[in-house]
C-alpha positions in Angstrom: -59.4 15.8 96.3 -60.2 17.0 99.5 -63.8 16.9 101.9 -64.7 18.9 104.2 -67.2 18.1 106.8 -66.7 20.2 109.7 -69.4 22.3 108.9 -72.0 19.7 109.6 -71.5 17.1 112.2 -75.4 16.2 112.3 -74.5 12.0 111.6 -72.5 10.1 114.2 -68.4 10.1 114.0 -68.4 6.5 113.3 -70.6 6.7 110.4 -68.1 9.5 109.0 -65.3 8.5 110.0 -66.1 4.6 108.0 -67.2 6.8 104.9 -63.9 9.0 105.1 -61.6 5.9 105.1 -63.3 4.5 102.0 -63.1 7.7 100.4 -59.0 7.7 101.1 -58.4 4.0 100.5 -60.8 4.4 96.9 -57.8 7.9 96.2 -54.6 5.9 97.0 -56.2 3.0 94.8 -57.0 5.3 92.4 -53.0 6.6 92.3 -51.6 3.0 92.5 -53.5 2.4 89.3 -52.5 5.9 87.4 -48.9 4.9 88.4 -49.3 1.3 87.4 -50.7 2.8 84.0 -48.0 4.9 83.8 -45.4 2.1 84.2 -47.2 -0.3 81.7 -46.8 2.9 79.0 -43.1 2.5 79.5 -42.4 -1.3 80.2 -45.6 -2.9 78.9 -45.1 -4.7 75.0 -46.7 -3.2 72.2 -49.5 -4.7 70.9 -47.6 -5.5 67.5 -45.3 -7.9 70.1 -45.4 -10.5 67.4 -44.8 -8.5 64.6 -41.6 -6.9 65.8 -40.4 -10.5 67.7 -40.8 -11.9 63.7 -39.2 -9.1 62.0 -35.7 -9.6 64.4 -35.7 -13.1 64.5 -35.9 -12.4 60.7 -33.0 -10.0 60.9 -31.1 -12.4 62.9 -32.0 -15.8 60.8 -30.8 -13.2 57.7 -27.4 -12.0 59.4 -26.7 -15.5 60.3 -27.4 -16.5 56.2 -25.7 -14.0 54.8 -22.3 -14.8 57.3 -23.1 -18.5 56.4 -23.2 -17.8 52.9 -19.4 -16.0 53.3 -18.1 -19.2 54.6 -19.7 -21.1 51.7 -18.0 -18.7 49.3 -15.1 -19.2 51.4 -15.2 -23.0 50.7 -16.7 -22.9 47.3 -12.8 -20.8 46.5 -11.1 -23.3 48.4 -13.0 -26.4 46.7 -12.1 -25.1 43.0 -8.4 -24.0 44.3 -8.0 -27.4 45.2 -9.7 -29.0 42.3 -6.9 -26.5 40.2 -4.3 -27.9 42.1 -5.4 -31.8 41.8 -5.3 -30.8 38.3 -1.7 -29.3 38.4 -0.3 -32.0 39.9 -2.4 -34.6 38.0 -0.4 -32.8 35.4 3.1 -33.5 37.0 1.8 -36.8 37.8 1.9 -37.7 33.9 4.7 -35.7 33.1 6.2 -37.8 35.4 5.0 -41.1 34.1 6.4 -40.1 30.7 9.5 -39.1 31.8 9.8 -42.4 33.5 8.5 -44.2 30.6 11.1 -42.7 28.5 13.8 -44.1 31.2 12.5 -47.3 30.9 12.8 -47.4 27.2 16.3 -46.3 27.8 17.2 -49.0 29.2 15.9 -51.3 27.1 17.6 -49.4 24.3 21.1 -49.6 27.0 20.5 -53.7 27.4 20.1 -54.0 23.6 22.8 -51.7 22.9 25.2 -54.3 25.2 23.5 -57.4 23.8 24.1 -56.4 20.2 27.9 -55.5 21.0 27.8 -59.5 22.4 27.6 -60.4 18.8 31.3 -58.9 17.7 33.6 -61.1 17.0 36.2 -62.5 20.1 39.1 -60.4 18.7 36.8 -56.9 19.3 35.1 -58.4 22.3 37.4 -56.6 24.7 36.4 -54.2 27.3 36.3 -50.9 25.6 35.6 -46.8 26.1 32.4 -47.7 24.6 31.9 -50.7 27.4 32.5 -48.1 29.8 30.0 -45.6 28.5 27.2 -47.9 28.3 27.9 -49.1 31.7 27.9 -45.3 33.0 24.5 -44.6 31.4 23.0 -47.7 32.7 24.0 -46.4 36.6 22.8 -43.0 35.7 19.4 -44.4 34.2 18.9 -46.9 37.4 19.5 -43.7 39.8 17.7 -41.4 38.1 15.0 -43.9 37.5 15.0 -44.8 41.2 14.6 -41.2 41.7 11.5 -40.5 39.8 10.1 -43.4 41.5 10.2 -42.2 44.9 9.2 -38.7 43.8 6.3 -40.5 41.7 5.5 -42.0 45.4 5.4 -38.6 47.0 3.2 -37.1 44.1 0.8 -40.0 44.0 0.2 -39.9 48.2 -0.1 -36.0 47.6 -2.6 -36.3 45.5 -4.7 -38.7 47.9 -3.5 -35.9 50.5 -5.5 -33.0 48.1 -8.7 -35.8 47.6 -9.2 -36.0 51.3 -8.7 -32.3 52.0 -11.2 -31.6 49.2 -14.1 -35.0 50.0 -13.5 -32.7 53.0 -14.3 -29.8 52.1 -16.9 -30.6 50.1 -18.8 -32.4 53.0 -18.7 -28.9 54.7 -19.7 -27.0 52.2 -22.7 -29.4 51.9 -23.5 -29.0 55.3 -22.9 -25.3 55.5 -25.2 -25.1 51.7 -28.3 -26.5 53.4 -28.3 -23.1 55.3 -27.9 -21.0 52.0 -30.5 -23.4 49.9 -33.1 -21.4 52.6 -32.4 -17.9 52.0 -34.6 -17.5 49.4 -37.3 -18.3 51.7 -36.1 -16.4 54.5 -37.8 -12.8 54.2 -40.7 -12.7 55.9 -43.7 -11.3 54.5 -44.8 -9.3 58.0 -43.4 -5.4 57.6 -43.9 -2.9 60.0 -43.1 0.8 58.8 -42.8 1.9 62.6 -39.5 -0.4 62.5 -36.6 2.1 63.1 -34.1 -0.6 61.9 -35.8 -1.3 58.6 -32.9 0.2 56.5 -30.1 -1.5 58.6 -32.2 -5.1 57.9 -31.7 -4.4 54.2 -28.5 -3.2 54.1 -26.7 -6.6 53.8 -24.5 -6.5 56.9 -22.4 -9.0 57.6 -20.3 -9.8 60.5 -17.5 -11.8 58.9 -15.2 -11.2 56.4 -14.1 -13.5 54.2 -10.8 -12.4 53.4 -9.9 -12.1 57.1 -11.4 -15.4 58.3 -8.9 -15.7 61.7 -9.3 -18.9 64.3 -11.3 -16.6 66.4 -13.7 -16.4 64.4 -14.4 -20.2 65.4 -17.9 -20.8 66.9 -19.1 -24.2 67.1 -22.8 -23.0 66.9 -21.9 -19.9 64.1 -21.2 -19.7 60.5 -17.7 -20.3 61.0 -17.4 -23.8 62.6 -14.5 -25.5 63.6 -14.7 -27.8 61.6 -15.0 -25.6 58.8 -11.9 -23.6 59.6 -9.9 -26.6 59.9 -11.4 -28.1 56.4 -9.7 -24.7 54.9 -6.6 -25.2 56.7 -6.3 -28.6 55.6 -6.8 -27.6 51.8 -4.6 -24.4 52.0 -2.0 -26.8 53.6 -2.3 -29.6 51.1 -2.1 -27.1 48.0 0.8 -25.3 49.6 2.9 -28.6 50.0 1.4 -29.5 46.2 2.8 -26.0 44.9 6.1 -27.0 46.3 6.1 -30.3 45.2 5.4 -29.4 41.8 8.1 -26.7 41.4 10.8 -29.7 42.7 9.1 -32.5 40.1 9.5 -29.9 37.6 12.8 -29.3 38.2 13.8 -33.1 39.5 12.6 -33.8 35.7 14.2 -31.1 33.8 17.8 -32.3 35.7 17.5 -35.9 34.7 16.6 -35.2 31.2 19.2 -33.2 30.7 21.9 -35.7 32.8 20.1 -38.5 30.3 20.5 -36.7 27.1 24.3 -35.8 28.1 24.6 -39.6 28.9 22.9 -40.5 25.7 24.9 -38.3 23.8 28.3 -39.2 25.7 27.3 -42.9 24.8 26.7 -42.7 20.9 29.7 -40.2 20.3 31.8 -42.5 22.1 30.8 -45.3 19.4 31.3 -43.1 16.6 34.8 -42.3 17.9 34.7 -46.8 18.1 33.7 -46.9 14.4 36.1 -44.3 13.4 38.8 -46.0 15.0 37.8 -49.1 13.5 37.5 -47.5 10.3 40.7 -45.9 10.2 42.8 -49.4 11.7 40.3 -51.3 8.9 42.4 -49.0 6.5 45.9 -49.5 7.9 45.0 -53.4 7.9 43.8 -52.8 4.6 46.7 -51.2 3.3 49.3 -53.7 5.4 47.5 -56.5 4.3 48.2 -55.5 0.7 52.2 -54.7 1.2 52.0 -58.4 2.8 50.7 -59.6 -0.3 53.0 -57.5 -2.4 55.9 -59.2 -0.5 55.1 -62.5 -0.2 54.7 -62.7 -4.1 58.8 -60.9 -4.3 59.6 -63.1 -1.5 58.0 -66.3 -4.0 59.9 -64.7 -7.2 63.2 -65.1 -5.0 62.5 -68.5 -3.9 61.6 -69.7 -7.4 65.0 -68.1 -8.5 67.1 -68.9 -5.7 65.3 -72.6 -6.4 66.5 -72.0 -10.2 69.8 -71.0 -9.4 70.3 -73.5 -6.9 69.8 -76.6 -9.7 72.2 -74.8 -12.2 74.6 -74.8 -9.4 74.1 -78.8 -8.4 74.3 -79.4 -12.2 72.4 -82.6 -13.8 71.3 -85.4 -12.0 73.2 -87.9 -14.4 76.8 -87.4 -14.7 76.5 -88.2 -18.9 74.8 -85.2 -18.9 77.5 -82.9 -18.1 79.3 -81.3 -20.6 83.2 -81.5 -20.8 84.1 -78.0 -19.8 81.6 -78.9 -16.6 83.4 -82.0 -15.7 86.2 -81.6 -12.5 88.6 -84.2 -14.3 88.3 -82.3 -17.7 91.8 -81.8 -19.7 93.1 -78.7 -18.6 92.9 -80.2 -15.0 94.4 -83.3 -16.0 97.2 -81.7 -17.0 97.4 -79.0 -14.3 97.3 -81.9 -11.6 100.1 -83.1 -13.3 102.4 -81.8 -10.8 101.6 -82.6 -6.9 99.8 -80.1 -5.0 97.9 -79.0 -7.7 94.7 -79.1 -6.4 91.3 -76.6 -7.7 88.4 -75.8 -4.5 85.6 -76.2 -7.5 84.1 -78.8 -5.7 84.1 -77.6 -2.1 83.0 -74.4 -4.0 80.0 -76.0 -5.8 78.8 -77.8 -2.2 79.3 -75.0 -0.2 77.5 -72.4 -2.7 74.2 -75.2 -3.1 74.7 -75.6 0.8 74.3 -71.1 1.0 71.1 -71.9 -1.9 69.8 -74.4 0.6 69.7 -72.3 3.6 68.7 -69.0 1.4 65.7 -71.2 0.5 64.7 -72.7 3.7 64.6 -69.0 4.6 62.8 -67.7 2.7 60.7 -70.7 2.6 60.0 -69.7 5.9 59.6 -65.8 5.6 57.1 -67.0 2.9 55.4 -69.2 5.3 55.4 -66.2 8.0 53.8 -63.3 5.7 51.5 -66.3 4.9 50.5 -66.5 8.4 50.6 -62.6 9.1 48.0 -62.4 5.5 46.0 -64.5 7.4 45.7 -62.8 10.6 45.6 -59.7 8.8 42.5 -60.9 6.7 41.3 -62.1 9.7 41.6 -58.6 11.3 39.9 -56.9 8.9 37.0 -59.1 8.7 36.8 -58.6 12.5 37.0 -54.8 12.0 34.4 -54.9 9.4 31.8 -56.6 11.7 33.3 -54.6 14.6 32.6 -51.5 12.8 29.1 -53.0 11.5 28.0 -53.9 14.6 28.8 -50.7 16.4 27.3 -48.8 13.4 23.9 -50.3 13.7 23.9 -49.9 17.6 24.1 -46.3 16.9 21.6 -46.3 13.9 19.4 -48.0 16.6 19.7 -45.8 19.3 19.5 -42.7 17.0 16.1 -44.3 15.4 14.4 -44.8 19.3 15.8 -41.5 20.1 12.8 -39.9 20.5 11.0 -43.0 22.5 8.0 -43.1 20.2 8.4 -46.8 20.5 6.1 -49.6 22.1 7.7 -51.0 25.2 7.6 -54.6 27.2 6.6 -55.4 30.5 7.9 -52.1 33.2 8.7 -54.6 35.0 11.7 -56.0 33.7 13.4 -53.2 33.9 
């Protein structure tokens, strides 16, 4: 706006002058305000400040829920993987136990299978196939029983491994829960339809994904803690080493059951083969023991003749018992002895055949007292063989019957 006063100049020049300057200082005000105006449109907040300041700190407390609540589903996963795996290997853990429970009763059936061959008599008492077999099982139960030991060891400090990794766990997921307990309180009733990002607030956006959750994804004040990332490395790491463990115990078992059931086997065939060939020796005593009896009654027939023969050949024991014809100074030799030189060897014959008697006597006097002495041994053979036999008999029966260990056992730690 501009005045023009040049057409009257009746008041003085100072008076106008004063009234001009207020007239151009009230203009410029004027524009400093229309621009200040103008600047407030574009930089000033709305009046619904509060409104739209509520609705994103909503969005952001909501984004900040929904990755929270990834990471709990995250854990959650985790926590029952790991519970799975406790589980698992809880699993092993008793097949374990067993399998070493059933070594332990092997051994007690081993000790009892040597104690009960202590009881043969002294003539079987000598080291043996069977000794040998028994002594080789024993070894392979102690190593295999050492074995399952130390693996027990590793399963039983992997599963405290797995209880820490998932107390863990747990104590994040707590902490991280607390966070997801809210989100049902979290929308805000205030709603403002001039909100351009209304749509995008109920879309469900999250910024983390939980099948890619990568160490730099680590914030210390985000969903993704570190602590929280390490918690899931702990538990993948602990199940991983459990999975492998598991695969070895099962295999570490299957190998010594099948080593102890070739032992077991090698050990009661080896004493069948022992009763056998007792058995069939028993049989060959048998059968010698009756030939020895058969000749010791011939060899007593012979010795009662050659006995017999032995007093015809000495004659009487009076000499007014012999008859004529017996007598050495009968007639005929009278009269043959007649003439010098004339001498018959009747009685050198007579000693020398009861001297031959003698000695055929005192021989088989003594053959007789031999084959009694071999029917003696041999009837003590057999008798031996018979409880040999016995004996090794019911150590199998016994190890057959506790075969399938369903058998109370002692103290574990006798063993």
């Amino acid at each position: 706006m501009t005045m023009n006063f040049a057409a009257s100049t009746i008041g003085p020049e100072n008076w106008r002058n004063d009234s001009l300057r207020t007239i151009k200082l009230a203009q410029t005000v004027v524009k400093k305000s229309d621009k200040s105006n103008d600047i407030g449109r574009a930089l000033d907040p709305v009046p619904h400040i509060r409104d739209i300041v509520a609705s994103l700190s909503n969005e952001q407390a909501r984004r900040y829920f929904r990755d929270v609540r990834v990471v709990v589903s995250k854990l959650r996963e985790s926590l029952l993987d790991t519970n799975e795996e406790i589980k698992s290997l809880t699993r092993g853990k008793e097949a374990l136990e067993k399998a070493l429970e059933h070594i332990r009763k092997d051994l007690k059936v081993n000790k009892d299978s040597q104690a009960i061959r202590t009881l043969r008599p002294n003539r079987e008492k000598e080291h043996d196939g069977a000794d040998d077999l028994l002594d080789a099982e024993r070894a392979h139960l102690f190593n295999s029983k050492k074995l399952l030991e130390a693996q027990l060891k590793l399963v039983q400090e992997q599963l405290q491994t797995l209880e820490r990794a998932r107390r863990r766990i747990f104590a994040v997921l707590q902490e991280r829960n607390r966070v997801v307990d809210l989100l049902c309180h979290a929308n805000s009733s205030i709603t403002n339809s001039t909100n351009p990002d209304k749509s995008r607030l109920d879309g469900r956006i999250t910024t983390i994904d939980s099948r890619r959750l990568t160490t730099e994804d680590r914030d210390a004040l985000g969903p993704y803690t570190p602590e929280t990332d390490d918690a899931l490395q702990d538990g993948a790491e602990a199940r991983s080493r459990s999975a492998y463990l598991r695969k070895g115990l099962r295999d570490t078992i299957d190998r010594v059951e099948k080593l102890l059931r070739a032992a077991h086997k090698s050990v009661n065939d080896g004493l069948t083969k022992k009763v056998a060939e007792t058995e069939t020796l028993k049989q060959h005593l048998d059968i010698t023991h009756g030939e020895n009896r058969h000749a010791i009654n011939r060899a007593k027939r012979w010795f009662e003749e050659t006995d017999r023969a032995r007093g015809y050949t000495l004659g009487p024991m009076m000499n007014a018992d012999l008859f004529t014809r017996e007598r050495l100074e009968r007639p005929i030799m009278k009269v043959f002895q007649r003439h010098p030189g004339n001498q018959m060897p009747d009685a050198q014959e007579i000693i020398k055949s009861g001297d031959g008697l003698l000695q055929s006597l005192t021989a088989t006097s003594r053959n007789i007292g031999l084959m009694c002495l071999t029917q003696y041994k041999l009837a003590d053979d057999i008798r031996s063989k018979s409880a040999g036999s016995a004996i090794d008999a019911s150590v199998i029966r016994m190890r057959r019957k506790k075969a399938n260990h369903r058998w109370p056992i002692g103290n574990p730690n006798d063993f």
